[in-house]
C-alpha positions in Angstrom: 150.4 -66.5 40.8 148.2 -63.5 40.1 144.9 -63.3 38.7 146.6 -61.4 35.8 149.0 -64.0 34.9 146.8 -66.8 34.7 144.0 -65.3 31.9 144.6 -63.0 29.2 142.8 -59.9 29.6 140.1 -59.7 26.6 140.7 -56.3 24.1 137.5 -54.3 24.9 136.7 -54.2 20.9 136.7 -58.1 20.5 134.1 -58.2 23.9 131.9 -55.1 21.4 132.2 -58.3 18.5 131.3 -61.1 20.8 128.3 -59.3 22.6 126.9 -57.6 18.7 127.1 -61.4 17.7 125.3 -63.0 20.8 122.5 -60.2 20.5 121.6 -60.8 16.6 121.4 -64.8 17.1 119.5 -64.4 20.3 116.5 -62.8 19.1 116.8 -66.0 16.7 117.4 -68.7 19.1 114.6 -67.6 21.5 112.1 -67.1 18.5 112.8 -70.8 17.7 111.6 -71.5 21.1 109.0 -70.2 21.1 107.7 -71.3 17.6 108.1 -74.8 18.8 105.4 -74.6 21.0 103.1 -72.6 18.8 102.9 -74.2 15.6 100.4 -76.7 14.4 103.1 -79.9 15.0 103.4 -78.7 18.9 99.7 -78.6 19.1 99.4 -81.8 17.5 102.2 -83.6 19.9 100.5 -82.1 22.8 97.5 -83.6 21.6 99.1 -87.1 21.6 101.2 -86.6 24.5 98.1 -86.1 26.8 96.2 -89.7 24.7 99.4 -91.5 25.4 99.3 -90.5 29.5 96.0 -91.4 29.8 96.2 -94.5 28.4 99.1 -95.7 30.1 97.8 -94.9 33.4 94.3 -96.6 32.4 96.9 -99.4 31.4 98.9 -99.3 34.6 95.7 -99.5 36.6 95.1 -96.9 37.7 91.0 -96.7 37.8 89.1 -94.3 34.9 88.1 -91.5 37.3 91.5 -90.9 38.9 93.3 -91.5 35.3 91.1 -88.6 33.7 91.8 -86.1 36.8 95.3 -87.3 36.1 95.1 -86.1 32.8 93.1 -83.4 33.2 96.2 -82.3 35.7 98.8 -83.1 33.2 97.2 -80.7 30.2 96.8 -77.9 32.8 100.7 -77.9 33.5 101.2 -78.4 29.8 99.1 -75.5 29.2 100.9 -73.3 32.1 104.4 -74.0 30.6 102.4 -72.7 26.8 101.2 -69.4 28.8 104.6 -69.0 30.4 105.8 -69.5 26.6 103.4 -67.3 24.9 103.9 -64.3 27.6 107.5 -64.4 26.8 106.7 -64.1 23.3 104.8 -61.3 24.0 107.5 -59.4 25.6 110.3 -59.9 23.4 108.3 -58.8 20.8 107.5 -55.6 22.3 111.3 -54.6 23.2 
């Protein structure tokens, strides 16, 4: 059995439709994205997702010195992932 047989061909005008749709609700989708980790809520969960480690490794153990370089670690990478975040907001808004 050929390739040809075994999936319709798509009509170049319904692949124009498809790929106009996909590009308006991109643009959407990825500003979405990227307001979740800018707006006051994110900063407030990041907030309370760095108290929440910290105590749980003070908790768990783990002595105060080594839990705070913990945590100190753990907002860095959180803060990464925001610059990674905020340089792709950057650049989609100046295409």
């Amino acid at each position: 059995m050929s390739q040809s047989t075994k999936h319709e061909r798509m009509d170049p005008k319904e692949i124009a439709e498809i790929m106009e749709s996909v590009s308006e609700k991109i643009p959407t989708l990825i500003k979405g994205v990227l307001d979740s980790f800018f707006s006051p809520e994110a900063a407030a969960n990041i907030g309370k997702s760095v108290a929440v480690f910290r105590k749980s490794l003070i908790e768990g153990g783990i002595p105060e010195s080594e839990a705070q370089d913990m945590t100190r670690e753990y907002l860095q990478t959180l803060t990464k992932w925001s610059n990674v975040m905020r340089d792709a907001r950057i650049n989609t808004r100046d295409e």
